[in-house]
N, C-alpha and C positions, 0 to 999 in steps of 0.2 A: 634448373627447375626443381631438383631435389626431391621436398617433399610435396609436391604437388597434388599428389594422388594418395585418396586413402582408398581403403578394401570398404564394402558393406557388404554383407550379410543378405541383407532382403530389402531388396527396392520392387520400386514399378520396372520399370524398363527388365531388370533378370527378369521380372516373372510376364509380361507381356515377351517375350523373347520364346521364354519357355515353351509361354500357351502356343503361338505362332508355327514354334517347331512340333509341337502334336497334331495338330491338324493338317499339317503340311505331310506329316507322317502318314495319318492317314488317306490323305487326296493324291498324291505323288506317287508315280510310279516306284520303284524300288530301288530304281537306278539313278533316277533322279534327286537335286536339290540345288539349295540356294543360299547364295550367301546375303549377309545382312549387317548394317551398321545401325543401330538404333541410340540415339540421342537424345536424354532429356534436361533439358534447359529449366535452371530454377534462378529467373534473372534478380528477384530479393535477396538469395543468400548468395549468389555471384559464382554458382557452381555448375557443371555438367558431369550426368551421369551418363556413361557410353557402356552400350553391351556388343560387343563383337560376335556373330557365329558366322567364321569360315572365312570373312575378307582378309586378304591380304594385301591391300593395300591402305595400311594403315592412317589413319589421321594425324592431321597434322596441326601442332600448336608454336606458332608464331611470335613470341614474347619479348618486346625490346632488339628486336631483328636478329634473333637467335630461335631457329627455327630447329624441334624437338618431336620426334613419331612418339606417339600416344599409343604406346603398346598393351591391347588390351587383348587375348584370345579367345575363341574358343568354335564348336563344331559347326558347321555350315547347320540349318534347319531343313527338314525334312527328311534324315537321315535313321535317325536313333530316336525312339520315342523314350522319353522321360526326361531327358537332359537335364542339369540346372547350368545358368547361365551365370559367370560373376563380374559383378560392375566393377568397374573404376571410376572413383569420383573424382574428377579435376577441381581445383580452385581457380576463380578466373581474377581477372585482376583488367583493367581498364586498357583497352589499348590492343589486347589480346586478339589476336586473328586466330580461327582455327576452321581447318580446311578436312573436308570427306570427300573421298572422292574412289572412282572406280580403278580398275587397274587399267582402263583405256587411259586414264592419265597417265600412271609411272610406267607401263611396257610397249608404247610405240619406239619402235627404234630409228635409228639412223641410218643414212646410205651404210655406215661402218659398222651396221647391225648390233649395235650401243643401243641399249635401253634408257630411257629418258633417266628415270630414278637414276640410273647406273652414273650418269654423266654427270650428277650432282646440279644440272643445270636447277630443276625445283625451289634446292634450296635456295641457290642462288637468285631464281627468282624473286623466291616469296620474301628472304633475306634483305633483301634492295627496293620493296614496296613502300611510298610512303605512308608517313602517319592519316593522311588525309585523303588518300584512295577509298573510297567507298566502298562493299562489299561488290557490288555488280562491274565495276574495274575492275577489281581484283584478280575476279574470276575469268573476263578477257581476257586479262596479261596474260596470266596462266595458260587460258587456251591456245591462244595465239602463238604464245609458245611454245608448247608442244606441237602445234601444227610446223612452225619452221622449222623445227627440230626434223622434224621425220618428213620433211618437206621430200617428194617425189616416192615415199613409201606408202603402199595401203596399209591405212592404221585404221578403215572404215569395217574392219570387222568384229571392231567391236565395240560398245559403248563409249562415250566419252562424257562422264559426268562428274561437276564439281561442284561440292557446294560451299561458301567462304561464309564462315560468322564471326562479325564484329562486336567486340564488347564493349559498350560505349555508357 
């Protein structure tokens, strides 16, 4: 994937990020906060600008069945009032799948108390999708998936959300 990613300076999404995490500052108890994945899609130039504060459960891009975490960081909001936030610009290219998602997808585990992420099953997954799966399969398989995985485990404590976008 190489150079897929450049650095900017000053977008929307940093500074929608930012604002987000001030107000959050001030409504939020002191103990409290939240993590956040924010996304913006500019399907003319074939780009996505991502702001990370606090998930760890990174995004995922899918490219010619070579699946690659989109490492982007930074502080959960509602924590620290002023922060600045710094994007990552992906380039996207046809055919591209790329997946957000909670950490109730990568940390249910297995009777063997195996984390899904841990198992590499994911990529495996998302690796062996076809080209002609739709976004809303996609995200079945996935689910589905990790449901067998952790089959007879509670994994109902905590979210379980995925979002798949196709670039077509």
């Amino acid at each position: 994937l190489g150079d897929v990613y450049k650095r900017q300076q000053h977008d929307n999404a940093a500074t929608i990020m930012a604002e987000v995490n001030d107000a959050l500052c001030q409504s939020l108890k002191s103990d409290m906060n939240a993590t956040v994945i924010l996304a913006e899609i500019d399907p003319d130039g074939r780009t996505m600008t991502i702001v990370n504060a606090g998930q760890h459960a990174y995004p995922l891009l899918c490219r010619n069945g070579h699946v690659e975490p989109i490492i982007v960081r930074g502080m959960a909001v509602g924590m620290i009032p002023g922060i600045s936030y710094t994007p990552i610009t992906l380039d996207l290219q046809v055919g591209d799948l790329i997946f957000l998602m909670t950490d109730g997808i990568t940390e249910p585990r297995n009777i063997e108390g195996i984390m899904y992420q841990e198992s590499k099953r994911l990529n495996e997954v998302v690796s062996n999708l076809q080209s002609d799966d739709s976004a809303e399969n996609v995200v079945g398989k996935v689910i589905n998936d990790v449901l067998e995985f952790s089959q007879g485990q509670d994994i109902q404590d905590d979210d379980i959300t995925l979002v798949a976008i196709k670039i077509t």
